[in-house]
ROSE-4610 file (N, C-alpha, C; in Angstrom, 1 decimal, always signed):
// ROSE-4610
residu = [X/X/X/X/X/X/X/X/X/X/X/X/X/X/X/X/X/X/X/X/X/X/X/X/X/X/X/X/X/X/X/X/X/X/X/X/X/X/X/X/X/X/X/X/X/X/X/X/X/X/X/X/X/X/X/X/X/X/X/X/X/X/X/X/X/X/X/X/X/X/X/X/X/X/X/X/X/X/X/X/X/X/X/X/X/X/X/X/X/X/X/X/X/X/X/X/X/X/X/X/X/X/X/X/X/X/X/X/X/X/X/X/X/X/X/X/X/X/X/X/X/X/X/X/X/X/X/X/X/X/X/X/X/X/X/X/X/X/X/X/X/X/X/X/X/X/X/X/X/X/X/X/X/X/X/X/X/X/X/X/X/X/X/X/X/X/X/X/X/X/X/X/X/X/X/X/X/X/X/X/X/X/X/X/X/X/X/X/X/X/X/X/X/X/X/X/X/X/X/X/X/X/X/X/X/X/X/X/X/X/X/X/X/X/X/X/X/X/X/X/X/X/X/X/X/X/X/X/X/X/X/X/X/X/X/X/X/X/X/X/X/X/X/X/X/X/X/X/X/X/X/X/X/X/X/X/X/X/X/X/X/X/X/X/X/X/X/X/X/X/X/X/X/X/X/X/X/X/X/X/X/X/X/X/X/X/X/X/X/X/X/X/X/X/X/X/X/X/X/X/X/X/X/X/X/X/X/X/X/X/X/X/X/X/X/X/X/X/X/X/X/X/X/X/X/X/X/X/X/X/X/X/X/X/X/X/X/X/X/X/X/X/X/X/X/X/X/X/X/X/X/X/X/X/X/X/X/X/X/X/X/X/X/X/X/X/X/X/X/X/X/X/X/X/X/X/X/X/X/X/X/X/X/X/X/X/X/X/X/X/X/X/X/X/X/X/X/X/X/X/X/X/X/X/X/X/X/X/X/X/X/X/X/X/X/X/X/X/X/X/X/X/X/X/X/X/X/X/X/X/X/X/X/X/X/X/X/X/X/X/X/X/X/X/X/X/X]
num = [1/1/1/2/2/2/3/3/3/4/4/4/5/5/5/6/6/6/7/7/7/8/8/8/9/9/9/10/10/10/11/11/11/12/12/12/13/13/13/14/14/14/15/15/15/16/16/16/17/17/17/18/18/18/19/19/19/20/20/20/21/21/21/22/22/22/23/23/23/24/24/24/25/25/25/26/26/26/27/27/27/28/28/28/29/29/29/30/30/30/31/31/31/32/32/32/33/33/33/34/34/34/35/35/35/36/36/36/37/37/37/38/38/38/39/39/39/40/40/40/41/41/41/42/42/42/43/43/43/44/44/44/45/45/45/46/46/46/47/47/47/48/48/48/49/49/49/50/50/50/51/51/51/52/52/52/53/53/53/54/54/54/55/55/55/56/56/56/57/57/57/58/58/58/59/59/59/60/60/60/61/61/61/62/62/62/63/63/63/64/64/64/65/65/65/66/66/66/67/67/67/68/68/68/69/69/69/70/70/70/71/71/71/72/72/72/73/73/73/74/74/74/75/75/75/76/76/76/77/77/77/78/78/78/79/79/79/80/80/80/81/81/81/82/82/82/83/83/83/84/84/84/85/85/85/86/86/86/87/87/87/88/88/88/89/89/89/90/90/90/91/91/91/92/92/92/93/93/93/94/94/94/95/95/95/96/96/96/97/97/97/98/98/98/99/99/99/100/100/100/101/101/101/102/102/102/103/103/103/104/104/104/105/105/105/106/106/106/107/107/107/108/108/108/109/109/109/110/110/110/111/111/111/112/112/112/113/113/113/114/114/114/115/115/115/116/116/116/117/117/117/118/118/118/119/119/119/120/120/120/121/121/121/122/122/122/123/123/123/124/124/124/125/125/125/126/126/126/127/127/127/128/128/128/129/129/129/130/130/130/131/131/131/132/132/132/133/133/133/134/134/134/135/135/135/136/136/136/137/137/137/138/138/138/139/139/139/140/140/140/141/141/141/142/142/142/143/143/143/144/144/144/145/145/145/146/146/146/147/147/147/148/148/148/149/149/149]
x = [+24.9/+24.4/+25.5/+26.4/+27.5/+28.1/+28.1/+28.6/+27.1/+26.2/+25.0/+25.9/+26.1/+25.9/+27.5/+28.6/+30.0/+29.3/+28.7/+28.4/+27.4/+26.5/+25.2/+26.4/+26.9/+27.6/+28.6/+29.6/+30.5/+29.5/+28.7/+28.2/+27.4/+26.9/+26.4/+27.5/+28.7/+29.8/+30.3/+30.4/+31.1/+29.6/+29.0/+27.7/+27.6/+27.4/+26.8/+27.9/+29.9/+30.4/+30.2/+30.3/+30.5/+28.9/+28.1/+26.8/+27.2/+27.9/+28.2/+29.1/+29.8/+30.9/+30.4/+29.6/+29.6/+28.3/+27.4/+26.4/+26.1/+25.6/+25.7/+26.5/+27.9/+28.8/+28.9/+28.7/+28.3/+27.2/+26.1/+24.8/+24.5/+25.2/+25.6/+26.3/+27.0/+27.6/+27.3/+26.3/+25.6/+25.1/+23.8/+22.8/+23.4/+24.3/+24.8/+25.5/+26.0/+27.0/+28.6/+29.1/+30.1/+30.6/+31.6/+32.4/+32.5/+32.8/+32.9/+31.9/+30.3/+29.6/+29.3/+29.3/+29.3/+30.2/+31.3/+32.1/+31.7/+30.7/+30.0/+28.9/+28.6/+27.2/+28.3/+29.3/+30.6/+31.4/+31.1/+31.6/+31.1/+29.7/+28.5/+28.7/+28.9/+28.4/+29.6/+30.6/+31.5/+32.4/+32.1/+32.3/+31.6/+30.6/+29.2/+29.5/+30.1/+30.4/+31.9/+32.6/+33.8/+33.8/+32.2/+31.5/+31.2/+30.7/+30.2/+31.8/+32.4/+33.4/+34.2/+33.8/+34.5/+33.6/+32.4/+31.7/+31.7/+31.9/+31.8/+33.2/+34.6/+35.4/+35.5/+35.1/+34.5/+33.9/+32.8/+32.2/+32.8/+33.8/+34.1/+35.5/+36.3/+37.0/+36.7/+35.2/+34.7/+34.3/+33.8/+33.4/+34.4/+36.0/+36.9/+37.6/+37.5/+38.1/+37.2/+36.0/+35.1/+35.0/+35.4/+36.0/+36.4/+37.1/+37.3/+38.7/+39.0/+40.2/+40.6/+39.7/+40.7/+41.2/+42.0/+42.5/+42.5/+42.7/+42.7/+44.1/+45.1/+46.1/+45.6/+44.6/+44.7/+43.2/+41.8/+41.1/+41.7/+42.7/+43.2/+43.9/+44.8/+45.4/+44.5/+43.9/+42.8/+41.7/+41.4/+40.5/+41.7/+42.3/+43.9/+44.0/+44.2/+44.3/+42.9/+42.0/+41.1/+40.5/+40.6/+41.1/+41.5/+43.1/+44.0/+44.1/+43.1/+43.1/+41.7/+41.0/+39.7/+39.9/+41.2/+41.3/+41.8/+42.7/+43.3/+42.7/+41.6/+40.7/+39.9/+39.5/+39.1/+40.1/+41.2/+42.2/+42.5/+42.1/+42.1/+40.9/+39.5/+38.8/+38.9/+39.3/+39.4/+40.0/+41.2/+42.3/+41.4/+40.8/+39.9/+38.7/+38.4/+36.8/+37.7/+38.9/+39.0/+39.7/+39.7/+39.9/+38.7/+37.3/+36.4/+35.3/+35.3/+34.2/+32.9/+32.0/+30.9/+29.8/+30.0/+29.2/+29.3/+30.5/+30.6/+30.5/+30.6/+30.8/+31.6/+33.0/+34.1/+35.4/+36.5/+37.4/+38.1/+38.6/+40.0/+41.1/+41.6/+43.1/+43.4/+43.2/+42.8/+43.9/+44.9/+46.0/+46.4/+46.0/+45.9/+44.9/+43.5/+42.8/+42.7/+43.4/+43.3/+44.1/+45.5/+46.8/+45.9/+45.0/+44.5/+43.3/+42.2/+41.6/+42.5/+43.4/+44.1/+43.9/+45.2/+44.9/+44.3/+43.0/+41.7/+41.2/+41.4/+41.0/+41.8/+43.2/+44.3/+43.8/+43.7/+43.3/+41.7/+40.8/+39.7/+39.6/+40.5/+40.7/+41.3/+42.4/+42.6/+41.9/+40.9/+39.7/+39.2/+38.6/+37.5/+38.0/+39.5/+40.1/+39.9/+40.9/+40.5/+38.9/+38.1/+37.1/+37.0/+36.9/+36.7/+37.3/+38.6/+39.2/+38.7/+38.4/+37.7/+36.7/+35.4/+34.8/+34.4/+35.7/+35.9/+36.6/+37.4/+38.3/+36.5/+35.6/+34.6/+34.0/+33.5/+32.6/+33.7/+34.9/+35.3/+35.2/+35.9/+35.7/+34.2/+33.3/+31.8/+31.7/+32.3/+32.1/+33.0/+33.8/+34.8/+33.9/+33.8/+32.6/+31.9/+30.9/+29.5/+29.9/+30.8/+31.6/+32.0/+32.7/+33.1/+32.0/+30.3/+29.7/+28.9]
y = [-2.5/-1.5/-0.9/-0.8/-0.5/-1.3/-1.9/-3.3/-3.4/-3.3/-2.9/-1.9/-0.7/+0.2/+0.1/-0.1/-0.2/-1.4/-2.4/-3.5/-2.7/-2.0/-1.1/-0.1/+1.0/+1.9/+1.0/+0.0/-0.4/-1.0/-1.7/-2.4/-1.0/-0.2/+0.9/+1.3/+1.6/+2.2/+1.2/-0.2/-0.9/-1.4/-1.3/-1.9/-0.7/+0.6/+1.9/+2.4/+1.7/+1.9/+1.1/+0.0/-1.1/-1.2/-0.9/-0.6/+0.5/+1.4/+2.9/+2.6/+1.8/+1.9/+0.6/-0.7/-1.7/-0.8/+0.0/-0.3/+1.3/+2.3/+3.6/+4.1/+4.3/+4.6/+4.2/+2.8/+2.8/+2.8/+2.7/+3.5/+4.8/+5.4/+7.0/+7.3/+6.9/+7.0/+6.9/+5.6/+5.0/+6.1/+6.7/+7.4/+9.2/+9.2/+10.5/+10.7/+9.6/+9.5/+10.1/+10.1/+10.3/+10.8/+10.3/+9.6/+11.2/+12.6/+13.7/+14.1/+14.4/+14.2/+13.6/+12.2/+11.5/+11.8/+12.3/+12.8/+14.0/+14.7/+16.2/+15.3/+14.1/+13.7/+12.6/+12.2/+11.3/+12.7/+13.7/+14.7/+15.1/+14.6/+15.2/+13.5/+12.7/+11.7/+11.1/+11.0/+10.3/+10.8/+12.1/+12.2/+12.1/+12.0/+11.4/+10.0/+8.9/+7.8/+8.2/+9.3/+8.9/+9.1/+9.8/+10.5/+9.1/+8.0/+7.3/+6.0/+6.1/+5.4/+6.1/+7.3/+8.0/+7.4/+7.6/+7.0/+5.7/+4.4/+3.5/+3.0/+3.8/+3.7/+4.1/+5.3/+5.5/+4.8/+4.3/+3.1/+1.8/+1.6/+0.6/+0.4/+1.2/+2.0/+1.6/+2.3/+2.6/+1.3/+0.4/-1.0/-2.0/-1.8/-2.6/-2.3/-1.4/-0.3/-0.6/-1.2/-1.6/-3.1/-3.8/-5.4/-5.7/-5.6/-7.1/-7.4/-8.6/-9.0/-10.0/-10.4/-11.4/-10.3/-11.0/-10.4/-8.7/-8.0/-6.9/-6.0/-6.5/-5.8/-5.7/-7.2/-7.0/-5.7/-6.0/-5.2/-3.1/-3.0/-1.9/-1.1/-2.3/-1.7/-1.7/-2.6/-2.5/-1.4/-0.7/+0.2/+1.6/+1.5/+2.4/+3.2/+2.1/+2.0/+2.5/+2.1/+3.1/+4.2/+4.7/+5.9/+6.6/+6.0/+6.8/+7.3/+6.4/+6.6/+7.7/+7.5/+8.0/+9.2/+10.0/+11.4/+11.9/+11.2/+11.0/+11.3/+10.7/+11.2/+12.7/+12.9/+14.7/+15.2/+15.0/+15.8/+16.2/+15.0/+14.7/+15.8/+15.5/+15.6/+17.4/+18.4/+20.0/+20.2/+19.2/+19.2/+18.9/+18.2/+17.3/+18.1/+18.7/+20.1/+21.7/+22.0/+22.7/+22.5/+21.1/+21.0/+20.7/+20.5/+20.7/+21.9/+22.4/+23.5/+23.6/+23.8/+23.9/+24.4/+25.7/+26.0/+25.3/+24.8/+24.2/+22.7/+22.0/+20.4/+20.3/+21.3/+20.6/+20.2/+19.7/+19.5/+21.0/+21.4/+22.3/+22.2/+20.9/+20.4/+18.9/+18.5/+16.9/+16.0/+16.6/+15.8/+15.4/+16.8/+16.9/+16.4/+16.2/+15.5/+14.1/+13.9/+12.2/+11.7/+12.8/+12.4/+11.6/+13.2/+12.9/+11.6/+11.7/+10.7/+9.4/+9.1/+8.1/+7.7/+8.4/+8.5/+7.9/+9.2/+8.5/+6.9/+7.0/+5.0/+4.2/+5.0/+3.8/+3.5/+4.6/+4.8/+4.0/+4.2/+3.6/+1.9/+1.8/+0.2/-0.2/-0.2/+0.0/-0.3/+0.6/+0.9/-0.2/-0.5/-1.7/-3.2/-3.6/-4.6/-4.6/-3.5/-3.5/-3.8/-3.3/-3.7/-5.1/-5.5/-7.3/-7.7/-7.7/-8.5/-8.2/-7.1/-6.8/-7.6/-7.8/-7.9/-9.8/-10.0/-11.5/-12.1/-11.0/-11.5/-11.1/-10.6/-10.7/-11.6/-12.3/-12.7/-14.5/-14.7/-15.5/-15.8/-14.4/-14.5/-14.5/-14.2/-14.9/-15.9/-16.7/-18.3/-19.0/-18.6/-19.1/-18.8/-17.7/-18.0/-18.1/-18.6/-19.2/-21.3/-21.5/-22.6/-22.9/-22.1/-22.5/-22.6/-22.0/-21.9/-23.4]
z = [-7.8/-8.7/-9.6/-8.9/-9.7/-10.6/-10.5/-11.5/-13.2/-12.5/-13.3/-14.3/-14.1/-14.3/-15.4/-15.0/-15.5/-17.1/-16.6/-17.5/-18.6/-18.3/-19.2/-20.1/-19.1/-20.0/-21.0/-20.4/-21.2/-22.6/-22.5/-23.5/-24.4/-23.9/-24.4/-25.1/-25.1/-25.5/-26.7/-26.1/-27.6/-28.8/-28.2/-29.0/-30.1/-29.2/-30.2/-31.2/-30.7/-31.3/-32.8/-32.3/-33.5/-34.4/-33.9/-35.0/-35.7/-35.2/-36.1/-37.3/-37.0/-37.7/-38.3/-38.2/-39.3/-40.3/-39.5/-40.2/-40.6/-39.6/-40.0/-40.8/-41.0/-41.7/-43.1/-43.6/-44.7/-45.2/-44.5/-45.0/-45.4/-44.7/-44.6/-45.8/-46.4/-47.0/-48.7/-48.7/-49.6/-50.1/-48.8/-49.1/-49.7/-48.8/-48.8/-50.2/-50.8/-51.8/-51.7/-50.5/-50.5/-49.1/-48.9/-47.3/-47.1/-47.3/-46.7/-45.9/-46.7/-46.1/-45.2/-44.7/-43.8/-42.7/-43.5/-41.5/-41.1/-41.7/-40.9/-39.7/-40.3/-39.3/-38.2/-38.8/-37.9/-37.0/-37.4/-36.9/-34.8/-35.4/-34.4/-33.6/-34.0/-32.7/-32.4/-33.2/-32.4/-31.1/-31.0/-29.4/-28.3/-28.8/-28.0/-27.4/-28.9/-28.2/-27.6/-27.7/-26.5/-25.2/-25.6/-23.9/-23.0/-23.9/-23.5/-23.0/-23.7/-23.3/-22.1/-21.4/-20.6/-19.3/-19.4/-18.2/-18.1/-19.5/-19.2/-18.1/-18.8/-17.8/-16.1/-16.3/-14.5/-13.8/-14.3/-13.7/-13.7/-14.9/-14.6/-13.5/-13.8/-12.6/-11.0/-11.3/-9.8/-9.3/-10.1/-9.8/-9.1/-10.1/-9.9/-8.3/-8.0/-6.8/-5.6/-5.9/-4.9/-4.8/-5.2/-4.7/-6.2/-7.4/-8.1/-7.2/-7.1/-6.6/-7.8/-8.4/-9.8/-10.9/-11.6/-12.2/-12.5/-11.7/-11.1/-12.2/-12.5/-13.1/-14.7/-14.9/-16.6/-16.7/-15.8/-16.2/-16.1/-14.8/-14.8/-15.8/-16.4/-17.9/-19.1/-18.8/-20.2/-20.4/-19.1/-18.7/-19.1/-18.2/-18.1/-19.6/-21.0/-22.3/-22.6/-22.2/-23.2/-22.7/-21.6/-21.2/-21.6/-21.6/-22.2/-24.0/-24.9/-25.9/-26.2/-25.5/-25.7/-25.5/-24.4/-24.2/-25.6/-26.1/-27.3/-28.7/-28.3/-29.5/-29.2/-27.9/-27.5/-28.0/-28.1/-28.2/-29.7/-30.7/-32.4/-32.7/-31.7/-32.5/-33.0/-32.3/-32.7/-34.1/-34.1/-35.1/-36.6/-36.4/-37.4/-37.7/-36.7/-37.1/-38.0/-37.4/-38.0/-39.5/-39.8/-41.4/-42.4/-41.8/-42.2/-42.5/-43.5/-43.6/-43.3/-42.7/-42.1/-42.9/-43.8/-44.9/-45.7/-47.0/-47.9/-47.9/-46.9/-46.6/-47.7/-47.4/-47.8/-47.0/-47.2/-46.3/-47.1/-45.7/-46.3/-46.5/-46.1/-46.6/-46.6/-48.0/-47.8/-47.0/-47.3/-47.1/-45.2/-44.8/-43.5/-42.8/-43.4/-42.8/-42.9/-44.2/-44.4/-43.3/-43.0/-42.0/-40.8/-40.4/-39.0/-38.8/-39.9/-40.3/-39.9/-40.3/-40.3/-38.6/-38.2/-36.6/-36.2/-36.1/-35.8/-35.7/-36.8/-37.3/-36.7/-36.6/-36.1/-34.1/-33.9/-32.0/-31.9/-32.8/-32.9/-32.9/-33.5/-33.9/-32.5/-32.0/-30.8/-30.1/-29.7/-28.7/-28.9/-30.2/-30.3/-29.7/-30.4/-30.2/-28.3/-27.9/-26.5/-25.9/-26.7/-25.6/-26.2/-27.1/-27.4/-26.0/-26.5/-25.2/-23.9/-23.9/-22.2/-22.0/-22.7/-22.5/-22.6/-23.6/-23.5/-22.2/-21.3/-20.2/-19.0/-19.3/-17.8/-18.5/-19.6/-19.4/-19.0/-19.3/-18.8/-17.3/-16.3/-15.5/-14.9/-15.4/-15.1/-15.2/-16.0/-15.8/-15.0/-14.8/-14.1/-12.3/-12.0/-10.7/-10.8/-11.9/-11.8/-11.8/-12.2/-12.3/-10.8/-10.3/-8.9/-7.7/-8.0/-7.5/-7.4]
């Protein structure tokens, strides 16, 4: 059940990321006419998905800790890493609300939020690349013991 569950959240986490970012974000954007706007409503959910990347790691954590024995060092760092970025980003995201205005849907200091913006994108990219690989190193090792079977 736990493996269930690490597998549902993780894929909940990179799926809801990567639809947001191929497809929400520039539609949002379209409609909205302009990328400020859009980070008031990128404002509201993207820590929802780092909520989601926080449980996907617990569980996946908790899965590995309850028997994986294969490659055990690469899923630990890889989990370890987005972890460790995803606090990273709770930690971005205060810095990033308080350069946005909430009445005006304006920024209040472009320069500083483009800075942190930046960031953002750079730790995000990160995250995504990581989960590819993650999720290309289980579904390997699923074949690899469905093979031996």
């Amino acid at each position: 059940m736990v493996t269930v569950l690490a597998v549902f959240t993780y894929t909940l986490w990179w799926g809801g990321f990567t639809f947001y970012a191929a497809f929400v974000i520039p539609t949002g954007q379209k409609v909205l006419g302009d990328h400020v706007m859009m980070g008031f409503i990128t404002e509201e959910v993207a820590p929802k998905i780092s909520y989601a990347a926080i449980i996907a790691c617990l569980f996946s954590f908790f899965n590995e800790w309850l028997g994986g024995e294969k490659n055990r060092r690469f899923v630990l760092v890889s989990l370890s890493i987005m972890f460790l970025l995803t606090i990273g980003l709770f930690i971005l995201y205060p810095f990033m609300h308080d350069l946005l205005d909430n009445q005006t849907h304006k920024e209040i200091d472009h320069n500083q939020f483009y800075f942190l913006h930046r960031i953002y994108l750079i730790i995000s990219t990160i995250l995504w690349i990581n989960g590819i690989v993650f999720i290309l190193r289980l579904i390997k090792d699923f074949l690899t013991v469905k093979k031996e079977k």
